[in-house]
C-alpha positions as CSV (number, residue, x, y, z in Angstrom):
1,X,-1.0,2.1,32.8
2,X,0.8,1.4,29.5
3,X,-1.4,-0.1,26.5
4,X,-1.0,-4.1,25.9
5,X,1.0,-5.2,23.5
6,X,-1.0,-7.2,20.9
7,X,0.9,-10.1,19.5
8,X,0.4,-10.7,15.8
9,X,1.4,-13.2,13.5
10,X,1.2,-12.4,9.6
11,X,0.7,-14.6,7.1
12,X,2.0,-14.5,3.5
13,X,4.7,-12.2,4.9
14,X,6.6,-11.3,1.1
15,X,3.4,-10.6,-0.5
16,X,3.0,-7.2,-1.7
17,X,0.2,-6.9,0.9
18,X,2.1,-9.1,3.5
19,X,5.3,-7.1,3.2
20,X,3.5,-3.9,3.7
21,X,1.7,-5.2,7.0
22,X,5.3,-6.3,8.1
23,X,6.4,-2.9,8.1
24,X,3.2,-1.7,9.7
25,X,3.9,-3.8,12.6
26,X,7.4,-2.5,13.0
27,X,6.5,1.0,12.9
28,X,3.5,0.8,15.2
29,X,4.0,1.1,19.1
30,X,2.1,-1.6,20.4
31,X,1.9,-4.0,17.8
32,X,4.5,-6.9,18.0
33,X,5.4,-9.4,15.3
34,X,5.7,-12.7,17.0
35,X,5.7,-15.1,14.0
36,X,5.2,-15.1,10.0
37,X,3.7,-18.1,7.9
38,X,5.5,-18.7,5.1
39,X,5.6,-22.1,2.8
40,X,9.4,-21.6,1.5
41,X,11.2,-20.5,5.0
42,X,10.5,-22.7,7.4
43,X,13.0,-22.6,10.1
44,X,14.5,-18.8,9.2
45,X,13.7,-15.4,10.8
46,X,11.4,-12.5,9.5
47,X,14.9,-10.5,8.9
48,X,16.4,-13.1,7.0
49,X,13.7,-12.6,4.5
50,X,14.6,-10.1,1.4
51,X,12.8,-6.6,1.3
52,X,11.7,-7.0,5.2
53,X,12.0,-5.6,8.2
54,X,15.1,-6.8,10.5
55,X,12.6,-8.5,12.9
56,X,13.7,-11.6,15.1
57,X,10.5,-13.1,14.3
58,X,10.3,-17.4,13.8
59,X,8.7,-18.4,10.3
60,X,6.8,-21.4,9.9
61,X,5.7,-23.2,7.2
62,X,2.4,-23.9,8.5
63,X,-0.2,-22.2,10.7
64,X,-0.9,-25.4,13.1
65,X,3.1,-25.5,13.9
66,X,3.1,-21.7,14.6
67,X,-0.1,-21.3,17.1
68,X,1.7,-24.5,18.7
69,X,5.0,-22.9,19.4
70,X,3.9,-19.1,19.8
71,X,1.6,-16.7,21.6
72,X,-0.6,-14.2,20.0
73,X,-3.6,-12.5,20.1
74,X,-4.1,-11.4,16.2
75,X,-3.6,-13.1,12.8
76,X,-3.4,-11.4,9.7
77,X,-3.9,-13.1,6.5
78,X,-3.4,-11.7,2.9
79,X,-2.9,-15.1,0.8
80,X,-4.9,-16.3,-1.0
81,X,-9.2,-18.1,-0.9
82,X,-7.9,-21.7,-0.1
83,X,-5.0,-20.7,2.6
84,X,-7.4,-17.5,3.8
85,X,-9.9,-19.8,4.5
86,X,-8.3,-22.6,6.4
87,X,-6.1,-20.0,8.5
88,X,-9.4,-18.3,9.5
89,X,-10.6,-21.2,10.7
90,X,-7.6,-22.4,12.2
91,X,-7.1,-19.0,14.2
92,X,-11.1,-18.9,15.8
93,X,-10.6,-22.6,16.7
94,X,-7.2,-21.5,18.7
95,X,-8.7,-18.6,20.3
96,X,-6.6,-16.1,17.9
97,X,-8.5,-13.2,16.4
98,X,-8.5,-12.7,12.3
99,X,-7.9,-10.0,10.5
100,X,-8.3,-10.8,6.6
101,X,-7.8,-9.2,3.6
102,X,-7.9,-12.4,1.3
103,X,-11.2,-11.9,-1.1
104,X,-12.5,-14.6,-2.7
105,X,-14.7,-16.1,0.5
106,X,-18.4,-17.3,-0.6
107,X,-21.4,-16.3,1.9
108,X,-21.4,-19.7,3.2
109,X,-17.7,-19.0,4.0
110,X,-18.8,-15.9,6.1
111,X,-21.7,-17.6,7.8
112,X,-19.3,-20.7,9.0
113,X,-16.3,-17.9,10.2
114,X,-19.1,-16.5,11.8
115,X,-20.4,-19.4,13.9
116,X,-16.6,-19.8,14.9
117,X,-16.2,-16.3,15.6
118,X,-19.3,-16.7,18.2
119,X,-18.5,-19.9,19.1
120,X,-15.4,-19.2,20.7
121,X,-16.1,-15.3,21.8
122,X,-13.0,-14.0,19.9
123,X,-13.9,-11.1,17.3
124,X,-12.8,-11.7,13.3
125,X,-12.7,-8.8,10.9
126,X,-12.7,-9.6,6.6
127,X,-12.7,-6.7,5.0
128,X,-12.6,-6.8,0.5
129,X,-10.9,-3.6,1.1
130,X,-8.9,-1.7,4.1
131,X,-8.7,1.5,2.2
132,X,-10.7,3.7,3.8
133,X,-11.3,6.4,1.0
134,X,-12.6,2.7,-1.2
135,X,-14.9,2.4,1.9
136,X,-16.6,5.7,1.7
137,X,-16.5,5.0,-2.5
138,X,-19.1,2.2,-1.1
139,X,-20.9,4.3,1.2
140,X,-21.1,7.0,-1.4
141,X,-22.4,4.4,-4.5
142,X,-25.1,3.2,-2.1
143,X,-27.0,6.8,-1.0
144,X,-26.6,7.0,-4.9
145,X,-28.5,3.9,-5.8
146,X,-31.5,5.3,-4.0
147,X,-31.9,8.0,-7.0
148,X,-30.2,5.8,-9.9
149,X,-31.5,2.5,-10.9
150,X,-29.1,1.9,-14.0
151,X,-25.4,1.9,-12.8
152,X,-22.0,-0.3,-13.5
153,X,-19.1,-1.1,-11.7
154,X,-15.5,-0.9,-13.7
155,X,-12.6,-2.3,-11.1
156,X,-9.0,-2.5,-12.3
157,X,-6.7,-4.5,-10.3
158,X,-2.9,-5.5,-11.0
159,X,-2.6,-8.7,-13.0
160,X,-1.4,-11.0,-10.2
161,X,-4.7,-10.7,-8.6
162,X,-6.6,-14.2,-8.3
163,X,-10.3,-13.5,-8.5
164,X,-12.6,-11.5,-10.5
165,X,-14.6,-9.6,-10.1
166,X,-12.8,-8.2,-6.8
167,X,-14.6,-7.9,-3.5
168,X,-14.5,-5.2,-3.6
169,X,-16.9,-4.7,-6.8
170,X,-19.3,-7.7,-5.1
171,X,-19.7,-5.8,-1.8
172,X,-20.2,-2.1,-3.8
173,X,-23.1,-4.4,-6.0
174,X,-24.7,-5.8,-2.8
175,X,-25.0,-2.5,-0.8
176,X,-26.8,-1.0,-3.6
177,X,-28.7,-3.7,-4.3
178,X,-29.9,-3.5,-0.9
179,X,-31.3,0.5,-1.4
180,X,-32.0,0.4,-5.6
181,X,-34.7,-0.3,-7.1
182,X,-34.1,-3.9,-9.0
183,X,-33.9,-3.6,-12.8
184,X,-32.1,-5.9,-15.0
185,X,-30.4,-2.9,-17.5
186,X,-29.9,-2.7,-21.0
187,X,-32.0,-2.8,-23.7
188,X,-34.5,-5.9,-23.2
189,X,-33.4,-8.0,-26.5
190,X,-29.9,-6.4,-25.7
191,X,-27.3,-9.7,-27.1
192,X,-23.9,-10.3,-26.4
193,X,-21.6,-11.1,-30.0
194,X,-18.7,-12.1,-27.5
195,X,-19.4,-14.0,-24.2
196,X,-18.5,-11.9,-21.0
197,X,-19.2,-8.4,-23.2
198,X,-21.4,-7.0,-20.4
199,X,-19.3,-8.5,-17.7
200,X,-20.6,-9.9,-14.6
201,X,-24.1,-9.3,-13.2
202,X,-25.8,-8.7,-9.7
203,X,-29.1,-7.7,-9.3
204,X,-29.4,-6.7,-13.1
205,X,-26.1,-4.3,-12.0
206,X,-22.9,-5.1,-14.7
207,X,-19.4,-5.5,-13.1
208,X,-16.1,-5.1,-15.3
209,X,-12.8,-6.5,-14.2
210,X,-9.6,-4.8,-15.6
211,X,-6.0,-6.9,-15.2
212,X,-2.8,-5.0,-16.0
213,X,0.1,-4.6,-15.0
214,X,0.9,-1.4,-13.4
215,X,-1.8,-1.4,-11.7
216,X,-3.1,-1.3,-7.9
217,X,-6.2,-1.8,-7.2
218,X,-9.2,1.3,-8.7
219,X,-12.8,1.6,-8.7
220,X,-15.0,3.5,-10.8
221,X,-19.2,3.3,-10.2
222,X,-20.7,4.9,-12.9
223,X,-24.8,5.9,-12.5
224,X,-26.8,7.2,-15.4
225,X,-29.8,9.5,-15.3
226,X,-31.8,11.1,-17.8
227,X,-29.5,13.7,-19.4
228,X,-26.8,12.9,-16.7
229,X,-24.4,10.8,-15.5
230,X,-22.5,10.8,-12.3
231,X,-19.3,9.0,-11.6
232,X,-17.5,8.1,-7.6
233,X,-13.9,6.6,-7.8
234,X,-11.1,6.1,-5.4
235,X,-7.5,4.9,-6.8
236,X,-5.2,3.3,-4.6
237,X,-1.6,4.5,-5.8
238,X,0.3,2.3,-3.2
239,X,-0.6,-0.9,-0.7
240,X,0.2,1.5,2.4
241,X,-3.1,3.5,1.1
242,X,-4.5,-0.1,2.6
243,X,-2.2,0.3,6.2
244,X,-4.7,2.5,8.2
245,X,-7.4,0.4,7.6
246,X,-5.5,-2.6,8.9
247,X,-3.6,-0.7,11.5
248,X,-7.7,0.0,13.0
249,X,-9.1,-3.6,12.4
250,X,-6.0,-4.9,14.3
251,X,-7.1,-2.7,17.8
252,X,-10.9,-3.4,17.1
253,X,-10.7,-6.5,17.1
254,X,-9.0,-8.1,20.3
255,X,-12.2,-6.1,21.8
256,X,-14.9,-7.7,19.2
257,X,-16.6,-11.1,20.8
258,X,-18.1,-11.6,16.8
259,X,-17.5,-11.5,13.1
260,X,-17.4,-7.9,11.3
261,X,-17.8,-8.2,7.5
262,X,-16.1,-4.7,5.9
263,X,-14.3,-2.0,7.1
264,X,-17.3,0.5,6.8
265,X,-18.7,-1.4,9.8
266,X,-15.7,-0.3,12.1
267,X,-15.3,3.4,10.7
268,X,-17.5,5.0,12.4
């Protein structure tokens, strides 16, 4: 018996992230781009849309027209916080499973997706990342932070990026925080001659955000040890490092009744 098709609809469709996704789905037996979200091309078809696929695929301007008018069984959303977040919620409420790459959420963000998620029995993946060698970076930094209690976190992301730090960086910070030993690093009268110096701070752990153009999106975690250091860091060159990640949270999670928060949790 042949596969189901799963019906998606993508969101944010000419973003870098979107675009990619796009392509995805029109190289992937199985998947099936029914509908795109977009604000500026109401009315017009994905192939109409420069740079994209030649997919007869209706765009909408917003999410409440398009679950009204289509069928489909997965949304994928790489906007931004504010669109991310009301699309999740939208899609759960509709019975449409969501995959999302927008970072940015808070916890209380996560807890209410959750309750949604559960409430209406339809599974909902967020991942900060969907590169899988930037998932193992995470798994790697935290069996390191059992041995190292003074590390930092340098991420460099392209300059279009929205939020700093990335999620990226948070979610690296908050797996080790959950193994290291908590110690709040530096020297203790250590004093900052320009605000933001020592960047931002979880668990006594120092994040650095880098913005350039020319960038993608990189991650360096950097642990220090008496008379050694030891350094884990993944580069993503190109957003189809991200499509694998994506392609496997798509066919987990029309079979997931709950919310999964990162990709590490799907992986293995």
């Amino acid at each position: 018996m042949a596969e189901q098709t799963i019906r998606i609809i993508v969101a944010g469709p000419r973003g870098k992230m979107g675009s990619e996704t796009v392509r995805l789905i029109d190289e992937t037996d199985g998947f099936e781009l029914v509908a795109a979200v977009d604000s500026k091309n109401d009315g017009k078809q994905v192939a109409d849309l420069e740079g994209l696929p030649s997919l007869e695929a209706p765009v909408y301007d917003d999410l409440e027209n398009c679950l009204g008018a289509v069928q489909a069984d997965v949304l994928i959303d790489f906007t931004n916080p504010e669109s991310g977040r009301a699309h999740t919620e939208m899609a759960l409420k509709n019975g449409i499973s969501p995959v999302v790459g927008t970072s940015g959420f808070t916890e209380k963000d996560v807890e209410e997706f959750s309750r949604l998620s559960e409430e209406s029995g339809k599974g909902a993946i967020i991942a900060p990342n969907f590169a899988p060698g930037a998932v193992l970076l995470m798994k790697f930094a935290r069996m390191a932070a059992k041995f190292y209690q003074d590390v930092e976190i340098i991420e460099q992301h392209h300059d279009r990026k929205l939020d700093a730090p990335s999620g990226t960086a948070v979610k690296t910070a908050e797996m080790m925080a959950q193994v290291r030993e908590s110690k709040q690093q530096g020297h203790p009268e250590e004093q900052e001659t320009l605000e933001g110096a020592r960047g931002a701070e979880v668990d006594g752990m120092h994040i650095h955000s880098v913005r350039l153009p020319g960038l993608v999106a990189h991650q360096e975690v950097i642990f220090g040890g008496e008379s050694e250091t030891l350094k884990i860091r993944h580069d993503s060159i190109h957003r189809k490092s991200f499509m694998s990640g994506v392609k496997l949270a798509v066919e987990t999670v029309v079979g997931l009744d709950m919310l999964v928060y990162g990709l590490e949790n799907i992986l293995e």
